[in-house]
Structure formats: structure tokens, C-alpha cells
DRENSE-201742 format. One line per field, with one value per residue (C-alpha): residue in one letter; chain; x, y, z. Coordinates in Angstrom, 2 decimals. Example, Ala and Ser with C-alpha at 12.3 -4.5 7.8 and 13.67 -1.06 7.14 Angstrom:
! residues 2
code: a; s
unit: A; A
px: 12.30; 13.67
py: -4.50; -1.06
pz: 7.80; 7.14
! end
This chain:
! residues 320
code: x; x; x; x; x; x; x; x; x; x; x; x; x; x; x; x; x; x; x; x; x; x; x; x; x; x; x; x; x; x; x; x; x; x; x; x; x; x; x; x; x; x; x; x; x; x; x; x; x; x; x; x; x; x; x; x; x; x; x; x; x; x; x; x; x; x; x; x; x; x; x; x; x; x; x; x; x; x; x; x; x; x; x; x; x; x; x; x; x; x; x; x; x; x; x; x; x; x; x; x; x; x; x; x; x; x; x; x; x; x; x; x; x; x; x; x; x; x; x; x; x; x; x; x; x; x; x; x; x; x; x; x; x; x; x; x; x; x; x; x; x; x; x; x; x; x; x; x; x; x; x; x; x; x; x; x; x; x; x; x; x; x; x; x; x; x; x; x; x; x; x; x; x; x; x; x; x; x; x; x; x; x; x; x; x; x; x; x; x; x; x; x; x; x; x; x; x; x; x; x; x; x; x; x; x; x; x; x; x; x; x; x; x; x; x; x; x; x; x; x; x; x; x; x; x; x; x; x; x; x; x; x; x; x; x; x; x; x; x; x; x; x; x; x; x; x; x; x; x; x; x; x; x; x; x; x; x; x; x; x; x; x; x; x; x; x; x; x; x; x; x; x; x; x; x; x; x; x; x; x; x; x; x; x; x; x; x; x; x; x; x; x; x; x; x; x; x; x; x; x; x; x; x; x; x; x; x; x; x; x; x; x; x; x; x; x; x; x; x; x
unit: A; A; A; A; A; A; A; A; A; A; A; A; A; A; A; A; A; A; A; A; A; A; A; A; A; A; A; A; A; A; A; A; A; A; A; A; A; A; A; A; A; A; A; A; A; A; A; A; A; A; A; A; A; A; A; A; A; A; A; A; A; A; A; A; A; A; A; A; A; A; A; A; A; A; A; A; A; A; A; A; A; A; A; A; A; A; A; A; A; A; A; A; A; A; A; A; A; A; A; A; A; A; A; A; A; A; A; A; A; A; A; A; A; A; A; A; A; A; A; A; A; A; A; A; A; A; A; A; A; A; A; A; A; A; A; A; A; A; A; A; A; A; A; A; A; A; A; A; A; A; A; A; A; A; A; A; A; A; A; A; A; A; A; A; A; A; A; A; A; A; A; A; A; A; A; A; A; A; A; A; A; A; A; A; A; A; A; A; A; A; A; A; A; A; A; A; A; A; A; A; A; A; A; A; A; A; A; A; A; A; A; A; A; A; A; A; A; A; A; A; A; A; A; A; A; A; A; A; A; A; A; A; A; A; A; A; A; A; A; A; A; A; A; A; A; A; A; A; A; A; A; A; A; A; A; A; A; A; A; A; A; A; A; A; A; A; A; A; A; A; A; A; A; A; A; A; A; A; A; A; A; A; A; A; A; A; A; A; A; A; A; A; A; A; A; A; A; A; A; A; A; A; A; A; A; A; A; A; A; A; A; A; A; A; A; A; A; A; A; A
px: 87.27; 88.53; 85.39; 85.24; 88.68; 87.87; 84.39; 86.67; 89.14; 86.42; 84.87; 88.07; 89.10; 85.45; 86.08; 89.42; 88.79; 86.77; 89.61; 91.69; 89.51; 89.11; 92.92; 93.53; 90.69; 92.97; 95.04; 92.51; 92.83; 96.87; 97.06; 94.85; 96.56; 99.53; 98.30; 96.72; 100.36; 102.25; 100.19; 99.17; 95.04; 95.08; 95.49; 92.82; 90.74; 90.96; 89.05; 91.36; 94.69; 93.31; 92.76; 95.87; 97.78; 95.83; 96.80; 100.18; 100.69; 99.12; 100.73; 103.99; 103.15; 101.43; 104.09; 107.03; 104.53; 102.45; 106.03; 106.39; 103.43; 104.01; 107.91; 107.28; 105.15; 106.87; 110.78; 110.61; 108.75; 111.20; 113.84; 112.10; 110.69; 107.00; 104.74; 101.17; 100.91; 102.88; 106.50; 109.07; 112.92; 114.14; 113.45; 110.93; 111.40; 113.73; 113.55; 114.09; 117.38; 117.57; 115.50; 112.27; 109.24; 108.46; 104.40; 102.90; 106.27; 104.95; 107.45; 109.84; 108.48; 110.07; 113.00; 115.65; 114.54; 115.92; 119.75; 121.89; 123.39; 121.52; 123.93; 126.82; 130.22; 128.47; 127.41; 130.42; 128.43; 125.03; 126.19; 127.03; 123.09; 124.17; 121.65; 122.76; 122.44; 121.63; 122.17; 119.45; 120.03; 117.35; 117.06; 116.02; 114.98; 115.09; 115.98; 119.34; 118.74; 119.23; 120.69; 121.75; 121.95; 122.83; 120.51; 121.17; 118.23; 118.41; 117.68; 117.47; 117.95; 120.41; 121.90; 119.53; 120.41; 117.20; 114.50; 111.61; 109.21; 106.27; 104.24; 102.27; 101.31; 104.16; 103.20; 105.03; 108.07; 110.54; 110.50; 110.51; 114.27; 115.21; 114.83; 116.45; 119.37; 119.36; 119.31; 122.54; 120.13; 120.84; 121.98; 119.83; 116.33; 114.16; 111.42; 108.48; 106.25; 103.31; 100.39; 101.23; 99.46; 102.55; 105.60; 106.71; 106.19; 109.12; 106.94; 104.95; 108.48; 112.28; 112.70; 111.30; 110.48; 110.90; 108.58; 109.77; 112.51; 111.32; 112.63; 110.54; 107.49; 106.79; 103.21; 102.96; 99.36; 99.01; 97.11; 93.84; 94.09; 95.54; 92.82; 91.04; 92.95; 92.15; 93.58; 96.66; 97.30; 97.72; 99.58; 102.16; 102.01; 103.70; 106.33; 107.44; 109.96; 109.57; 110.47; 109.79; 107.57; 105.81; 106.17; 102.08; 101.09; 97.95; 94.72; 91.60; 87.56; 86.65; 85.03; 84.46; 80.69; 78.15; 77.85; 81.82; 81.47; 78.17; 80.04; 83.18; 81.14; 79.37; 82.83; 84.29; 81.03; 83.31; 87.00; 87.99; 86.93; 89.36; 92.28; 93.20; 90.99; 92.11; 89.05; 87.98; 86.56; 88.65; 89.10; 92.93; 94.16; 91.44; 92.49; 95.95; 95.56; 93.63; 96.42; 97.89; 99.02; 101.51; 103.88; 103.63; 101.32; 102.52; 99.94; 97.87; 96.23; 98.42; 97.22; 96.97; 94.11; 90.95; 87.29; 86.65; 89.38; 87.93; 90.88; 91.92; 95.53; 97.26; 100.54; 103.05; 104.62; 103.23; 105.90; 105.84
py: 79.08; 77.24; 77.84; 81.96; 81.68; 80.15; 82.63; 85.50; 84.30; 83.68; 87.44; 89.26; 86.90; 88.21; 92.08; 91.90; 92.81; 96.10; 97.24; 97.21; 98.97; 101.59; 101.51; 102.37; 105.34; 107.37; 107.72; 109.52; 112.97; 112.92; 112.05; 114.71; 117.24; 116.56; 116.42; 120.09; 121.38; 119.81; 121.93; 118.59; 119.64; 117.51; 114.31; 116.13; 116.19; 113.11; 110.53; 107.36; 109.07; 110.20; 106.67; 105.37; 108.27; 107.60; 103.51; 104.36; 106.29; 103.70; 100.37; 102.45; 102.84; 99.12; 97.13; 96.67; 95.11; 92.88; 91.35; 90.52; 88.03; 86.66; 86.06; 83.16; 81.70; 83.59; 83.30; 79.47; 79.11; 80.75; 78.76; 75.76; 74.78; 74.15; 71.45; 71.15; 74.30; 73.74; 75.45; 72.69; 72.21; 70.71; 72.03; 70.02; 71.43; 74.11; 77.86; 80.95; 81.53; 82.67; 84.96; 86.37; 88.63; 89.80; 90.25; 94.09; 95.02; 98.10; 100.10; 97.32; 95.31; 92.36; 93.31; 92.29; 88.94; 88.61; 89.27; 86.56; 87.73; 84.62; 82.65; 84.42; 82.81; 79.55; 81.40; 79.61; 76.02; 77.45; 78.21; 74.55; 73.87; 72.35; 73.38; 76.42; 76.60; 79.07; 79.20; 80.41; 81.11; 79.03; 79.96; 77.02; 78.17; 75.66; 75.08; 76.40; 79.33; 80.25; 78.52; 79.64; 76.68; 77.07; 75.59; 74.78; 75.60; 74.15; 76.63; 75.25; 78.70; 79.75; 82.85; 85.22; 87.14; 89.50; 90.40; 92.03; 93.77; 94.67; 97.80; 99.93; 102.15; 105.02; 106.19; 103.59; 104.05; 106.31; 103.98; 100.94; 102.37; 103.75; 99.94; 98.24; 100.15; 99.26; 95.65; 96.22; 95.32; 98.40; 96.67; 93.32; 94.58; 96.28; 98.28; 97.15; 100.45; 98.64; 96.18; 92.40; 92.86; 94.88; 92.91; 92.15; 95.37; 97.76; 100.58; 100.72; 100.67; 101.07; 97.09; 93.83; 90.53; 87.31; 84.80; 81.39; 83.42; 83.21; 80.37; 82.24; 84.26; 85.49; 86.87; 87.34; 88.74; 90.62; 88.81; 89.95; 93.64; 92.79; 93.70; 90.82; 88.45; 85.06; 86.63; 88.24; 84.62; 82.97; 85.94; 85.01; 81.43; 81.79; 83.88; 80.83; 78.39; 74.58; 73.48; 77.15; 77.74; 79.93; 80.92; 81.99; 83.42; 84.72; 85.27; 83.64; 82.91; 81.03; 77.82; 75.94; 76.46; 78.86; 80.96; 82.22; 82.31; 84.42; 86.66; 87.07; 88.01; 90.54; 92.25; 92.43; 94.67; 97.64; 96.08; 96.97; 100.78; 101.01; 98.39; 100.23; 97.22; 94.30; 91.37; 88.74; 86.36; 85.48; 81.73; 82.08; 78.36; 77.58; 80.58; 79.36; 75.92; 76.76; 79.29; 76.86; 72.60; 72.16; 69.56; 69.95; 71.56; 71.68; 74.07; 73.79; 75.84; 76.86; 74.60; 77.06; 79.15; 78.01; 78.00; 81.56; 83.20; 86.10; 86.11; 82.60; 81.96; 79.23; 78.74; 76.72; 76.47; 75.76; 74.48; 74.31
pz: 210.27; 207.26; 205.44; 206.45; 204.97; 201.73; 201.01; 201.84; 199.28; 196.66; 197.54; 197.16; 193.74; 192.57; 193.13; 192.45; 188.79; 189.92; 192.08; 189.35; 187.13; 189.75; 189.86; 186.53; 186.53; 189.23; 186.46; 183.90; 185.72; 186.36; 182.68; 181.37; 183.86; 182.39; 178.74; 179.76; 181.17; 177.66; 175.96; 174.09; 173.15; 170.33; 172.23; 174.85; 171.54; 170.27; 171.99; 170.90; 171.48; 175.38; 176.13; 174.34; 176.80; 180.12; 179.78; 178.47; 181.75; 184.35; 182.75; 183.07; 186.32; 186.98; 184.39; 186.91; 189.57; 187.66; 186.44; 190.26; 189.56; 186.25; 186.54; 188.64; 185.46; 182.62; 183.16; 183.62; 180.49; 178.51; 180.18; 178.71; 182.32; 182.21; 181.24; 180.99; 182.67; 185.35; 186.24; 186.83; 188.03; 185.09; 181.46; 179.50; 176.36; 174.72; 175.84; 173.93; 171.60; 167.99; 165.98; 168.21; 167.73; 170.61; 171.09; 172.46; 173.66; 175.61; 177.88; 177.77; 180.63; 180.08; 177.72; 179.86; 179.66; 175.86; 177.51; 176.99; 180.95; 182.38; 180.35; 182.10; 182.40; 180.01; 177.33; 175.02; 176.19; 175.75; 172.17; 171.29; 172.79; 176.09; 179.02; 181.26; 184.88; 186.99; 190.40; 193.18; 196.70; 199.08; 202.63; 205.30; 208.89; 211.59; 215.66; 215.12; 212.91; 209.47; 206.44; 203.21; 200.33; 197.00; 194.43; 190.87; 188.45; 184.73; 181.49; 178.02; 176.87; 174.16; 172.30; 171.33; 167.92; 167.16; 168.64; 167.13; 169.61; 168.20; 169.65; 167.40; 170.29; 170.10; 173.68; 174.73; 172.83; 174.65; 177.96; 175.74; 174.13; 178.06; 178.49; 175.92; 176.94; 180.27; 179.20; 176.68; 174.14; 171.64; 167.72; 168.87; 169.85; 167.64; 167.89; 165.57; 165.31; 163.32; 163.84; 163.28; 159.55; 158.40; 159.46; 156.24; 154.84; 154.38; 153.31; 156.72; 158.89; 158.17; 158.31; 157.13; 158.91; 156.50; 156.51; 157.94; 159.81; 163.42; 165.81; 168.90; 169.29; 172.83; 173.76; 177.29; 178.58; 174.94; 172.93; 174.73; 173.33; 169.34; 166.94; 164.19; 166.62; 164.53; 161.56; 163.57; 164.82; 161.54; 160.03; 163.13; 162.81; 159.50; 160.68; 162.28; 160.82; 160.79; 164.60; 165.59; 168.91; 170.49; 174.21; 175.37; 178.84; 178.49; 180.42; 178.65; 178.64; 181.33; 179.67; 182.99; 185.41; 183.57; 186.52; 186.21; 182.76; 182.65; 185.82; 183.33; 180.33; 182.79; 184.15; 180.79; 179.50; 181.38; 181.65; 178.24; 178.65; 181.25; 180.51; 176.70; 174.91; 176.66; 176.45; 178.98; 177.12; 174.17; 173.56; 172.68; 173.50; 170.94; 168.40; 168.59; 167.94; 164.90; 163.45; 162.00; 162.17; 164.91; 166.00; 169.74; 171.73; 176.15; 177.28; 180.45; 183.27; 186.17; 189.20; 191.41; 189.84; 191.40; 189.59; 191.24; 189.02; 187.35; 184.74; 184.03; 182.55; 179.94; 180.06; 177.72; 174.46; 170.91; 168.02; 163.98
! end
């Protein structure tokens, strides 16, 4: 039984990626219906802008679930608790605070997670750079029912005084500002409404990002769709200042057993037609080590992703 357990788990992890593509196809005709009742025949028209609408309607859609996933891997890194790919109780490292750019912002999927509300009544002690805490509730079951314990979680997070979110695509733009107000974020997060090559140019946007400026960049599952990636990845890296890191989740090329390799290469021939550009098989630990010399690298694999994985993750923090 335990080995009809483990093929079925390989199967599904091996269609999983054609589900998904078939997910986000349902959405072509809703979006072109509605593109059709706007009155909006110049995005019908245009080739690029149709695709552009059709994904900005199903990651709206898809966003708020596939954060149900990736918060279990994303908030603990930016609370400064992973290490070599692995989530841990205590932080290894600093998290987020400071000056960030925040990487393919979207509709504002994870925007709440620049709030200095985590801090809450501590935020006066997170200022001086102590740790916060923040407390979890842990539920035990056993012969005499249930039990409710509280549990004390570490975050080496601190103040957070701009953040930058970069998303060219202005599809995405009204539910990324319906967003940042929800998070009381209006005066500290900014939309960024140009590619990663104009940052520091006021002439492209009403606002300017100084070199050497940034203590954080986040990039979480983005850095598969940016275009001339190498070059975008050094253009970041010197947005960074000296000690300055960079918070990566990503999915990358599998580099491990030619037969998942040649099987990812094959998937992504279609997966980029229907996920608004995204690529399998960039080598973006590699990229990223090569943007630029850097102190510290804690990035690993999560432990939990097995060789069958059709989308393969790194997790962990890069600093200046």
C-alpha cells in the first residue's frame, strides 16, 4: 500500500502543472466576455494586452490561495526565520525593516506583509533592534480532550519606512491600491509603474529610487516572468546598500536526474503561454549569485520537495 501511495503521489506531482494550466485557460473566455461587455476592442485587438488582461483576471482570482501555500515558507523568511532552506523557530538572521523594493507587486498579494502591525504593542523595542515576538495559538488533542497553549514565535523584523513595489503591468494596479489601503499602507507603499531598468529614472515615473538606498529587496515567485533577467538582477543588486539583503522565494530549473529535467523543459514548452510569461527552467540561485559579490549567502531547497517536483523552489536570503 505504501508504494500505491507513493506512485500516486509522484503521478498527481507530474500532472499537477497541466491542471493548472487548464485552470488558468477557464479564464480566457470570462475575460474576453467581459473585455466584449467594457466595450474594451482594443485590448480584444491587441494580442499582448489580451493576455496581460486574461492573467491579470485569473491571478486575481488564484493570488489569495497560492498565499495559503507560500506563507508557511514566505512570512518566516521575512521574519528572519529560515536557514539553508529550511523554516525555523528562532530567527537566524535579520528580517525585513527599512527601505524595500518590493519585486512584481501584482494585486497586492502580499502587501500586508510590509505592516509594521506584527510588531504590535513592541513596536517602540523593535525600533531600538531588539527581536519581536509573536504569539501563536497551538492546539494539543489527547485522552482528555482539547488543549489550547500559547506559543511564543521570535521575529527579527523591524520598522519598515518605504516600500517600493514594482509592477509595470497596470492591470494590476487598481486592486494593488484597494490593498495597500487595507493594509494602512497609504504615504509608505508605493506603486512602481515601470520595469526594474527604469527605477532611477524620474522621467519614466513621478519618483526616483537612489542607488545604494535599499536595506531589503523582496522577490517572492516573480523573478520567473521579469524580462533580460541576468541584466535585471545586477541592475537590483546595486540598488542594495552595503549589509543590504535580499529576501528570494522562487521556483527554479530543476538541475537534479535528467529525466525531471528533460520532463520540466518539456512542460514549460506550453506553461508560459498560459501563466503571462512565467519560465520553468531559469537557473535563478545561479543568476543571483552572479549579480553581484555578496557577503552571505543562506539559501537552500525546502526539504519537503521531493525529486518528482515539477516546479522546484529556493528559499533564503542573499546580503551586500
Amino acid at each position: 500500500m505504501a508504494i500505491l501511495a507513493q506512485i500516486q503521489e509522484i503521478l498527481l506531482s507530474l500532472v499537477n502543472p497541466w491542471q493548472f494550466m487548464f485552470l488558468a485557460a477557464s479564464w480566457f473566455p470570462g475575460t474576453v466576455v467581459r473585455l466584449v461587455r467594457d466595450g474594451n476592442f482594443g485590448v480584444l485587438l491587441s494580442p499582448s494586452r489580451l493576455k496581460e488582461a486574461w492573467f491579470s483576471n485569473f491571478w486575481d482570482w488564484f493570488a489569495p490561495r497560492l498565499r495559503l501555500n507560500a506563507g508557511v515558507r514566505v512570512i518566516p523568511l521575512l521574519e528572519g526565520r529560515t536557514t539553508g532552506g529550511r523554516v525555523v523557530e528562532e530567527p537566524a538572521g535579520p528580517g525585513i525593516g527599512g527601505t524595500i523594493i518590493e519585486i512584481g507587486a501584482g494585486s497586492g498579494n502580499w502587501v500586508d506583509v510590509f505592516s509594521d502591525k506584527p510588531l504590535g504593542q513592541q513596536a517602540a523595542v523593535g525600533s531600538s533592534g531588539a527581536e519581536m515576538r509573536e504569539t501563536t495559538t497551538d492546539t494539543t488533542t489527547h485522552r482528555g480532550g482539547t488543549e489550547k497553549t500559547q506559543k511564543k514565535k521570535s521575529s527579527a523584523r523591524k520598522p519598515i519606512t518605504r516600500v517600493y513595489g514594482v509592477e509595470p503591468n497596470r492591470d494590476q494596479h487598481a486592486a494593488l491600491r484597494r490593498n495597500i489601503k487595507a493594509a494602512g499602507l497609504e504615504g509608505v507603499y508605493e506603486i512602481v509603474p515601470v520595469g526594474i531598468e527604469h527605477l532611477d529614472d524620474p522621467t519614466r515615473w513621478d519618483g526616483r529610487v537612489e542607488k545604494g538606498s535599499v536595506d531589503c529587496i523582496v522577490s517572492v515567485l516573480c523573478l520567473c516572468s521579469i524580462p533580460e533577467p541576468r541584466e535585471n538582477l545586477r541592475e537590483l543588486y546595486g540598488y542594495l546598500k552595503k549589509g543590504g539583503r535580499w529576501y528570494v522565494y522562487e521556483h527554479v530549473r530543476r538541475d537534479e536526474g535528467w529525466g525531471m529535467r528533460a520532463y520540466q523543459a518539456f512542460v514549460n514548452l506550453f506553461w508560459p503561454h498560459f501563466l503571462g510569461g512565467c519560465q520553468l527552467c531559469r537557473p535563478t540561485e545561479q543568476w543571483l549569485r552572479e549579480a553581484g559579490p555578496w557577503e552571505k549567502i543562506d539559501v537552500g531547497h525546502p526539504q519537503d520537495e521531493e525529486w518528482h517536483h515539477t516546479l522546484p523552489h529556493i528559499l533564503g536570503v542573499f546580503t551586500k
